[in-house]
C-alpha positions in Angstrom: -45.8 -21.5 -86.0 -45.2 -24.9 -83.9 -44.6 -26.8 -87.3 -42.4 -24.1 -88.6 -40.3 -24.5 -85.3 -40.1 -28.1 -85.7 -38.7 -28.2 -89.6 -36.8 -25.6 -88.7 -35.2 -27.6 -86.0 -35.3 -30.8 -88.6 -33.2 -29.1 -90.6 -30.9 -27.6 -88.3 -29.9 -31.5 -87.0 -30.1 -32.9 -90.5 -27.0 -30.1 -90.9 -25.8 -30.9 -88.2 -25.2 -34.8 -89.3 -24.3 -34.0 -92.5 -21.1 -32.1 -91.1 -19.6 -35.1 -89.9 -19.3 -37.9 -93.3 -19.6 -41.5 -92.0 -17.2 -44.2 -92.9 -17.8 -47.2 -95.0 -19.0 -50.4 -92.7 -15.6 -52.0 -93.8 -13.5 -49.2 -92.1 -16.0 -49.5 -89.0 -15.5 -53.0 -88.9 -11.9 -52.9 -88.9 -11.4 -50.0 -87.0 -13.6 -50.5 -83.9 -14.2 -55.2 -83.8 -14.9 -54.6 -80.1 -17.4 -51.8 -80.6 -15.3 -48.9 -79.9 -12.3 -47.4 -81.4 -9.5 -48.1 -78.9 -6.9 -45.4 -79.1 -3.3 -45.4 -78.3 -2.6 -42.0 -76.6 1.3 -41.5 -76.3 1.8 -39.4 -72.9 5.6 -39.1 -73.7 5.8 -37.0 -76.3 3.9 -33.3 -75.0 3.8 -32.2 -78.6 0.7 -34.4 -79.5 -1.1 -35.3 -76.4 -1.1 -33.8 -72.7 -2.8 -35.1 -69.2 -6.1 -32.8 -68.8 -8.5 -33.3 -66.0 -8.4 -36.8 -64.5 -5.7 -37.6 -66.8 -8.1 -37.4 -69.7 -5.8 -36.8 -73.3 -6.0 -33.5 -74.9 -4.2 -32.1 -77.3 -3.9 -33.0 -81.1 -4.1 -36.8 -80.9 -6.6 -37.2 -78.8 -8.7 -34.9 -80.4 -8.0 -36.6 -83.8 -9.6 -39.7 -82.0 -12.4 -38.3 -80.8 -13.0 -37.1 -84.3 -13.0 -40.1 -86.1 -14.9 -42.2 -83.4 -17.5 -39.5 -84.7 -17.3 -40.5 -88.0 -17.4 -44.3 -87.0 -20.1 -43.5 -84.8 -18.3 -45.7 -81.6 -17.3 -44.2 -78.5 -13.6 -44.0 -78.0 -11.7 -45.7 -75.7 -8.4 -44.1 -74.6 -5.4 -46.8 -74.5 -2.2 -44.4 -72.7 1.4 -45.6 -72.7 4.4 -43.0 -71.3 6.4 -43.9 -74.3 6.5 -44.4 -78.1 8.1 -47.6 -77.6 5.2 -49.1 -75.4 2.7 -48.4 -78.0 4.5 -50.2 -80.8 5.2 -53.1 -78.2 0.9 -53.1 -77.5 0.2 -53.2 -81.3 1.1 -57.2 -82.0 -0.8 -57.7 -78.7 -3.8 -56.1 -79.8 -4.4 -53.8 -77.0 -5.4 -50.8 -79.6 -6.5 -49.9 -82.9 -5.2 -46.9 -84.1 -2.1 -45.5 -82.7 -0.3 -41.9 -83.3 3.9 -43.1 -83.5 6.5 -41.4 -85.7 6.8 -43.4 -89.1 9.9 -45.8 -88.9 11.0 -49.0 -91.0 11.4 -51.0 -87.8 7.4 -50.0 -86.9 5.9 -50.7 -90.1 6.6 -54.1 -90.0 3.7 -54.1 -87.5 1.6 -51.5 -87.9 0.5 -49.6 -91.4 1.0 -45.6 -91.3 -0.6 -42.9 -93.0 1.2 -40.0 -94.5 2.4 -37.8 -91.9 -0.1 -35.4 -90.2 2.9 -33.6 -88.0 6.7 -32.6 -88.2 9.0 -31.9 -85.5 12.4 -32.2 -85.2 14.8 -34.4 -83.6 17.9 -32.5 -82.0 20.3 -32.3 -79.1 20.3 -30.7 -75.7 23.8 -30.4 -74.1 25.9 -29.1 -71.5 26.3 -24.8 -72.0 29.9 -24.9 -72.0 29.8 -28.0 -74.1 32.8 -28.7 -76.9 29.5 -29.7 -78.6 28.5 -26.9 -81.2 26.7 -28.5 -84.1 24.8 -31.1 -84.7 27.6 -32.9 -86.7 29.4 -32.9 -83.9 27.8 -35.2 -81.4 28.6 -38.4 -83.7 32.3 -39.0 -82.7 34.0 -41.5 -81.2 34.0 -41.5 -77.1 30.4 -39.2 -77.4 27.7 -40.7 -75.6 23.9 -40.2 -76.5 21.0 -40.3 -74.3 18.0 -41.6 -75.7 14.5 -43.0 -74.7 14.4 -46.9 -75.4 12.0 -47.3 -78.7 11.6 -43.7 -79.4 11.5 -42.5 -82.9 14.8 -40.7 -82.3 16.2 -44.3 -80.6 15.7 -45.7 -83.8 16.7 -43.8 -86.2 20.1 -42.6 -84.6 20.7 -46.5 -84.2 20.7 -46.7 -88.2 22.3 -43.5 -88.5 25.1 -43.1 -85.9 28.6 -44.5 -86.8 30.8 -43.5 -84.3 29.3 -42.2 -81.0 27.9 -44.5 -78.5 24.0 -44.9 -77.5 22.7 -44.8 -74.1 19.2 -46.0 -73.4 16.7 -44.7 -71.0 15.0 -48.1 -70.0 11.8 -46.7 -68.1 9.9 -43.7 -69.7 10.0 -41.6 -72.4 11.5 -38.0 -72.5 11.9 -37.2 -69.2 13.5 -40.4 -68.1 16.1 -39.8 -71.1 17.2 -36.3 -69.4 17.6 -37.8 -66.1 19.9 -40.3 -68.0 21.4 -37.8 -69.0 22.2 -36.2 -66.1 22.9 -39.0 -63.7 25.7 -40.7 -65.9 26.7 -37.5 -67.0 26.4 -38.0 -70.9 27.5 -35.6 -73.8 24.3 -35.0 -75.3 20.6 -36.1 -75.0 18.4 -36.6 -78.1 15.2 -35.8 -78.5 11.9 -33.8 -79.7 12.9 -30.1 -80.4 9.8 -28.7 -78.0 10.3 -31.3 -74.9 14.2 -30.4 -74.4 12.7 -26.7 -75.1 10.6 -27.4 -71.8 13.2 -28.4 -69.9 15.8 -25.9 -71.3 13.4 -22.7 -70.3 13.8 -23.8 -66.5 17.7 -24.7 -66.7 20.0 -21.8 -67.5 23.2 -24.3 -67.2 21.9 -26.2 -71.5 21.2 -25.2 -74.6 20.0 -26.8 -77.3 21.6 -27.4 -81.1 20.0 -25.1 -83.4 20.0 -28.1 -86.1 18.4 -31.1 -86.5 19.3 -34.5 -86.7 16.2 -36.3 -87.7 12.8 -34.8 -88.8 10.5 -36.5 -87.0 7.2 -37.5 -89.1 4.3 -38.1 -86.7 1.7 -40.4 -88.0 -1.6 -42.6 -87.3 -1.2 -46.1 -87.3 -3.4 -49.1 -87.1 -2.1 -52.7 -86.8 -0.9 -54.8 -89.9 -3.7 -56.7 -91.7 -6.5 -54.2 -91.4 -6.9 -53.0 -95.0 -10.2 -51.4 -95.0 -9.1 -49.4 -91.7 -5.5 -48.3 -93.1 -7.4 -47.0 -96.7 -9.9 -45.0 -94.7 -7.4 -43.6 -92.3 -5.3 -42.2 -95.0 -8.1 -40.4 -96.5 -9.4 -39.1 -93.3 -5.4 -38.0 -91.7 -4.9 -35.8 -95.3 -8.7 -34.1 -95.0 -7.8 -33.1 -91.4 -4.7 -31.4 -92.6 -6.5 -29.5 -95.4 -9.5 -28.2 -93.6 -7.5 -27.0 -90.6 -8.1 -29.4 -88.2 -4.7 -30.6 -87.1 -3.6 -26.9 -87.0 -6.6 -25.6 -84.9 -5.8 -28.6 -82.8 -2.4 -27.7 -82.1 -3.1 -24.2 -81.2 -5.4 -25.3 -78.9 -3.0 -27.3 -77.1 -0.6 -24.6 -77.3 2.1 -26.5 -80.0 1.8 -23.8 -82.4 5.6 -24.4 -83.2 4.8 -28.1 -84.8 4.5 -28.2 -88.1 1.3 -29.4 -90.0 3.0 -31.9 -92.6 2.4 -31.3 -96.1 -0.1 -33.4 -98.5 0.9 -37.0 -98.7 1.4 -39.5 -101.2 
C-alpha cells in the first residue's frame, strides 16, 4: 500500500513538471545572465499591472513574468517604473530583461518586441461641454493635447498630429497627464481608453470620445542583441494567448474590456 502511495505521488509530480515546458539553455542564458529574470513592471498603465499587497505587481504582466520565470526555472525579480517612458529609458542601461511597452518604431530601436499579446485603445477625454465631438476633431490648429512624456500615445500622436499642439506631462504617467490637463486648462488629454474611464466614472463634468486615435498594441520586450531570448519570447507571448492565459489573467485583474490580440506574425 505504502509503495502504491509513493508512485502514485511520483506520478502526480512528474505531471505536475511536465505542465510547465522548459526553455532551451540559450533562452535562459539570455533571459536571466544575473540568475533571475528581472522584469520591468509598468505601474502607469492600470490595464496591465496594479499595486497588490506591499506594492507587489499583479495583474496580467506580472503574472506573465512569473510564468515564464517558471519555465526558466529563475526566480523573478520585479523592476517597477510609473511610466512607459522610464522603462524604455532603463532598457540601454540594463536595469531589466524583459519589459511589457506598447510596440513603437522609436522603441524598437532598443528593444526587440513580440507580437502583441493586448489591444487597447488610445482616445481623448475632454471638457463635457467641449466644441470637441470626434476624434477628428482634436487635431486643429490652436488645440492643445495633454500627454504623458514617452508614452505610447506621446509617440505616436508626435508622428501623427499636424496641426494641434502637444503638451507633455514631465513627471508620471496617466495621472500626471490629467492633472496637466487640468492645471493649464488644455482641450483634450490623450490616453488609454480604461484609465480616462477611471477617472471619468468619478467626474461628472468629462466625457470621453467614443473613437479612437491610436490602437495601442501592448507587447513583451527584451533588449536589442539578445536573439535566443527575443525567439523564445515570441513563441511563449502567442501560446499564452491561445491557451487562455492572457485572458484568464485579465479577468482576474478585472480588465475584461482589454482585448486579447490576435495570432501574430
Amino acid at each position: 500500500m505504502i509503495r502504491l502511495a509513493v508512485a502514485l505521488a511520483l506520478l502526480s509530480l512528474l505531471g505536475a513538471c511536465a505542465t510547465v515546458p522548459t526553455a532551451p539553455a540559450a533562452a535562459v542564458a539570455d533571459l536571466a545572465p544575473t540568475g533571475k529574470l528581472r522584469a520591468a513592471i509598468n505601474f502607469g498603465n492600470s490595464v496591465l499591472a496594479q499595486k497588490g499587497a506591499e506594492g507587489t505587481p499583479q495583474g496580467v504582466s506580472g503574472d506573465l513574468s512569473r510564468e515564464l520565470a517558471k519555465r526558466l526555472n529563475v526566480p523573478v525579480e520585479f523592476v517597477t517604473f510609473e511610466a512607459a517612458g522610464k522603462v524604455f529609458e532603463a532598457a540601454a542601461q540594463g536595469a531589466w530583461d524583459i519589459g511589457f511597452v506598447a510596440i513603437e518604431p522609436v522603441r524598437a530601436q532598443a528593444i526587440e518586441f513580440t507580437a502583441p499579446y493586448v489591444i487597447i485603445d488610445g482616445t481623448y477625454m475632454v471638457q463635457k461641454d467641449s466644441a470637441l465631438k470626434e476624434v477628428a476633431d482634436v487635431d486643429k490648429p490652436g488645440i492643445r493635447i495633454a500627454v504623458g512624456l514617452g508614452s505610447a500615445y506621446d509617440l505616436y500622436l508626435t508622428r501623427t498630429i499636424k496641426n494641434a499642439t502637444i503638451v507633455r506631462a514631465k513627471v508620471g504617467g496617466g495621472k500626471a497627464m490629467i492633472e496637466l490637463w487640468l492645471n493649464d486648462k488644455l482641450d483634450a488629454a490623450a490616453g488609454v481608453r480604461q484609465q480616462l474611464e477611471a477617472y471619468a466614472k468619478d467626474h461628472a463634468d468629462v466625457r470621453i470620445m467614443s473613437g479612437a486615435f491610436q490602437e495601442i498594441k501592448q507587447a513583451m520586450g527584451t533588449p536589442k542583441g539578445r536573439t535566443a531570448a527575443a525567439a523564445y519570447l515570441r513563441t511563449f507571448i502567442e501560446e499564452m494567448k491561445t491557451n487562455g492565459f492572457v485572458a484568464d489573467a485579465l479577468k482576474r485583474s478585472n480588465q475584461e474590456d482589454a482585448q486579447v490580440a490576435p495570432p501574430g506574425g
